[in-house]
N, CA, C and O atoms as a GROMACS GRO file, in nm:
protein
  204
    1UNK      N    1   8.355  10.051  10.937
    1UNK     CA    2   8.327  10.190  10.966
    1UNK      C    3   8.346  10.271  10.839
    1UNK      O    4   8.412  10.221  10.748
    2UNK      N    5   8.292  10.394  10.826
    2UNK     CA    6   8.281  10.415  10.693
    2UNK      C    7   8.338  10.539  10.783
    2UNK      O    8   8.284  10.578  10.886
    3UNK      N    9   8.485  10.606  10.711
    3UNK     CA   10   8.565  10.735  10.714
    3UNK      C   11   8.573  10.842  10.629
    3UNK      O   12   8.598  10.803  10.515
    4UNK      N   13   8.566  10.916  10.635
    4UNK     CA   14   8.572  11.061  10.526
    4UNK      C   15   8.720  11.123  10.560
    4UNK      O   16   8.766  11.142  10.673
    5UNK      N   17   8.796  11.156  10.403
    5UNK     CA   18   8.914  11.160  10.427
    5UNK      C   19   8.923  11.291  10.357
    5UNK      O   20   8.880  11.306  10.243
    6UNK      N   21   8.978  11.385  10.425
    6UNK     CA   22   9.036  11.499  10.348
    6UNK      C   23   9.165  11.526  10.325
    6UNK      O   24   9.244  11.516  10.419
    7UNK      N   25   9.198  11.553  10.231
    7UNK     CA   26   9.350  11.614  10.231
    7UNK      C   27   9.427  11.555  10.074
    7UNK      O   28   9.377  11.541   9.962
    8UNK      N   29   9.571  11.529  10.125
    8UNK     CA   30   9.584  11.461  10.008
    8UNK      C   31   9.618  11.280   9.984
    8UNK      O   32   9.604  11.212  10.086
    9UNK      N   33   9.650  11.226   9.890
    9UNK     CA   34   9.650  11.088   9.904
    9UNK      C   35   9.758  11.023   9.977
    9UNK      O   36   9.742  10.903   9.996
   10UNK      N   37   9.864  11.077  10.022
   10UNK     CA   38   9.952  11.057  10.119
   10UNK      C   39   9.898  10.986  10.216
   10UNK      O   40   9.933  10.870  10.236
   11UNK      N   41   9.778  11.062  10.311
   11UNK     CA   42   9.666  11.008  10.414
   11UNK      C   43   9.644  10.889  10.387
   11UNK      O   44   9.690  10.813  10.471
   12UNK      N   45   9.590  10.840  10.300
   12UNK     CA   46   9.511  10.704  10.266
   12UNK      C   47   9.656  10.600  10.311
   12UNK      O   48   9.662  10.517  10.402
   13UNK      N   49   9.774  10.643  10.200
   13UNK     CA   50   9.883  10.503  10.270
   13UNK      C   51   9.875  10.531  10.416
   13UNK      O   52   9.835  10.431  10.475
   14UNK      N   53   9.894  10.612  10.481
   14UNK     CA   54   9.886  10.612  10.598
   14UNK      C   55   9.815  10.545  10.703
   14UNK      O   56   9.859  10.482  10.799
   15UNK      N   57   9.679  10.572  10.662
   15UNK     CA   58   9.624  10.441  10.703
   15UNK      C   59   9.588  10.338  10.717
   15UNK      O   60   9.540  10.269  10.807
   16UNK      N   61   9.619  10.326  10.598
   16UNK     CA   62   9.655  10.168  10.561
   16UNK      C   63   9.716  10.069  10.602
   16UNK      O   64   9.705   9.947  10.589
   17UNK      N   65   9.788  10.143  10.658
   17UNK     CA   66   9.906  10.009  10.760
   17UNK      C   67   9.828  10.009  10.923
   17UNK      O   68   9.895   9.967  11.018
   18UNK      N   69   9.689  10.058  10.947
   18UNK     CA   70   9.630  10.093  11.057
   18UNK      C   71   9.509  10.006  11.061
   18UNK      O   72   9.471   9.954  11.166
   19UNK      N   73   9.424   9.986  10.904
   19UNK     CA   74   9.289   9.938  10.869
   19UNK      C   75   9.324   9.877  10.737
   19UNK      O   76   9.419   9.894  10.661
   20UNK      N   77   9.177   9.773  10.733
   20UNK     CA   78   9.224   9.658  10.705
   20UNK      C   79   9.116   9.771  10.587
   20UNK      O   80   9.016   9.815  10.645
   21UNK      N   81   9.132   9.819  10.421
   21UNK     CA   82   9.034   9.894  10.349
   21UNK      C   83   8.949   9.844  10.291
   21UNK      O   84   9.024   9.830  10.194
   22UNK      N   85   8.864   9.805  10.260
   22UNK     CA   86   8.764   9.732  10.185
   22UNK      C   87   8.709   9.786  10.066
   22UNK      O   88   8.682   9.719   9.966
   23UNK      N   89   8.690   9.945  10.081
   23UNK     CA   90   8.644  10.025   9.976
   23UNK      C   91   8.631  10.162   9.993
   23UNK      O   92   8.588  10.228  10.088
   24UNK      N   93   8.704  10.212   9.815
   24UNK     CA   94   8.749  10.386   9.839
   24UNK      C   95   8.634  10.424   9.737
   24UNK      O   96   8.601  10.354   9.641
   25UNK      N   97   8.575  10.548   9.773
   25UNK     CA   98   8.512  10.580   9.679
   25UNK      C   99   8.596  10.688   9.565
   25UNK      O  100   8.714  10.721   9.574
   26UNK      N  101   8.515  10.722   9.479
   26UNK     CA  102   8.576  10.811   9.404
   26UNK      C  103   8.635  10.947   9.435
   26UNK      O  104   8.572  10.997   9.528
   27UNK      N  105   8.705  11.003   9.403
   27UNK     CA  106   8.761  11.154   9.510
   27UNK      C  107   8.719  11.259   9.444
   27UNK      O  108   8.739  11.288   9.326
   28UNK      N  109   8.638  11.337   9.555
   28UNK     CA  110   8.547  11.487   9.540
   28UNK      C  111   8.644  11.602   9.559
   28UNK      O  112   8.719  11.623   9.654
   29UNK      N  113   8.624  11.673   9.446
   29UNK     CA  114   8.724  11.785   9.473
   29UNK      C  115   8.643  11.901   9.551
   29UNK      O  116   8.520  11.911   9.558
   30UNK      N  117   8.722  11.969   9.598
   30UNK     CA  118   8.656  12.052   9.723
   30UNK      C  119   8.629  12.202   9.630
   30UNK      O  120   8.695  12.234   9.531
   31UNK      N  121   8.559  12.251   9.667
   31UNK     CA  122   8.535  12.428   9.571
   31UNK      C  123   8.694  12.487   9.557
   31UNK      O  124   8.790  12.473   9.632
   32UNK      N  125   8.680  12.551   9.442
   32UNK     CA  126   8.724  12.642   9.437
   32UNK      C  127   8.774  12.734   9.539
   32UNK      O  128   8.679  12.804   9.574
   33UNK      N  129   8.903  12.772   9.617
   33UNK     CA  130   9.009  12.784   9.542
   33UNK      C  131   9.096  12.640   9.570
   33UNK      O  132   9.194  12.606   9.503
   34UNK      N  133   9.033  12.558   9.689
   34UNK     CA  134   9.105  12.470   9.714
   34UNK      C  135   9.139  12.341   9.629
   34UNK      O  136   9.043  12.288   9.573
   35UNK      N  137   9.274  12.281   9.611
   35UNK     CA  138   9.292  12.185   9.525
   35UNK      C  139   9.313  12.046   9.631
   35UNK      O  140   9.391  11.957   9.599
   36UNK      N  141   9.240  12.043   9.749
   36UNK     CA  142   9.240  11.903   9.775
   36UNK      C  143   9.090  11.847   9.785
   36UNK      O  144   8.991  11.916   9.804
   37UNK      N  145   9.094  11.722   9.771
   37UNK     CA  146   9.010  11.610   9.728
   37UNK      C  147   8.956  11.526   9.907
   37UNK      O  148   9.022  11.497  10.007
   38UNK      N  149   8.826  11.513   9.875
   38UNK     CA  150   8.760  11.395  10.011
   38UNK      C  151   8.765  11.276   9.894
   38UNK      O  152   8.752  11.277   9.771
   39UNK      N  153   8.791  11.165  10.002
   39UNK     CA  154   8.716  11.065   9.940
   39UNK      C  155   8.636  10.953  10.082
   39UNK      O  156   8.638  10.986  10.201
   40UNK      N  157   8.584  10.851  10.040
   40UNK     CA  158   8.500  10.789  10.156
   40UNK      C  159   8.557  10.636  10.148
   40UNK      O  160   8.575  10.575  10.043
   41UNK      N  161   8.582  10.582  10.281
   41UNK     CA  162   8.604  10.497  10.285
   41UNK      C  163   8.571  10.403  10.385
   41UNK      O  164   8.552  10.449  10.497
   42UNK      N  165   8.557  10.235  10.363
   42UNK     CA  166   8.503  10.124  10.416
   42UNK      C  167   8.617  10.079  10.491
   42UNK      O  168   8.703  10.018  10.427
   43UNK      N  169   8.632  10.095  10.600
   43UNK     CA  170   8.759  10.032  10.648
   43UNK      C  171   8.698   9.934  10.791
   43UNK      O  172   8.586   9.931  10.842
   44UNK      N  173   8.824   9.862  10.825
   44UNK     CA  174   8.796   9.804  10.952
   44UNK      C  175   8.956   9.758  11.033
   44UNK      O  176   9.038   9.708  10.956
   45UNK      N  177   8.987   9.770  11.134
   45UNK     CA  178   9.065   9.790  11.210
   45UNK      C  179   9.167   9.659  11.178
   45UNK      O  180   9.118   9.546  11.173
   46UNK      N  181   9.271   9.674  11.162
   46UNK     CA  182   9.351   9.542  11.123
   46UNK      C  183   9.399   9.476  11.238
   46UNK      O  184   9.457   9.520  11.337
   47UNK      N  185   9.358   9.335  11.199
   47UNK     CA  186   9.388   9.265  11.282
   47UNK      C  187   9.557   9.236  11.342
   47UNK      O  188   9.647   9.227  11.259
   48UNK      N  189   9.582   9.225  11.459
   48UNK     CA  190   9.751   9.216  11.491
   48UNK      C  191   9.764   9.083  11.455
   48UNK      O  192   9.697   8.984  11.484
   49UNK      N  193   9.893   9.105  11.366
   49UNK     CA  194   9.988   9.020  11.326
   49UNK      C  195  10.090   8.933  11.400
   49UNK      O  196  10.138   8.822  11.375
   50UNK      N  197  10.111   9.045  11.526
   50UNK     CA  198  10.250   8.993  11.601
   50UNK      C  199  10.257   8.867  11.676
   50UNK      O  200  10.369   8.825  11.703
   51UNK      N  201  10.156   8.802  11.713
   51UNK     CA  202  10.068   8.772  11.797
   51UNK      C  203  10.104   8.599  11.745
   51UNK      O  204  10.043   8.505  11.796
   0.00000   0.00000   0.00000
């Protein structure tokens, strides 16, 4: 699934422990006045471990 992430890079570890990432793209800064960044990403649901 391909996700669009706003905010800051905090988010990304976050989901990381959720999806399995495959690929981040480069991070778009948003206009003026705001200082946070999108970036796009290839993810897919991680498989359970516990199991």
């Amino acid at each position: 699934m391909r996700i669009r992430l706003h905010g800051t890079p905090a988010a990304l570890a976050a989901l990381a422990h959720a999806l399995t990432i495959r690929q981040v793209s480069r991070p778009y800064p948003d206009r003026p006045p705001s200082t946070w960044h999108r970036i796009y990403l290839d993810a897919v649901p991680r498989e359970d471990t516990r199991r």
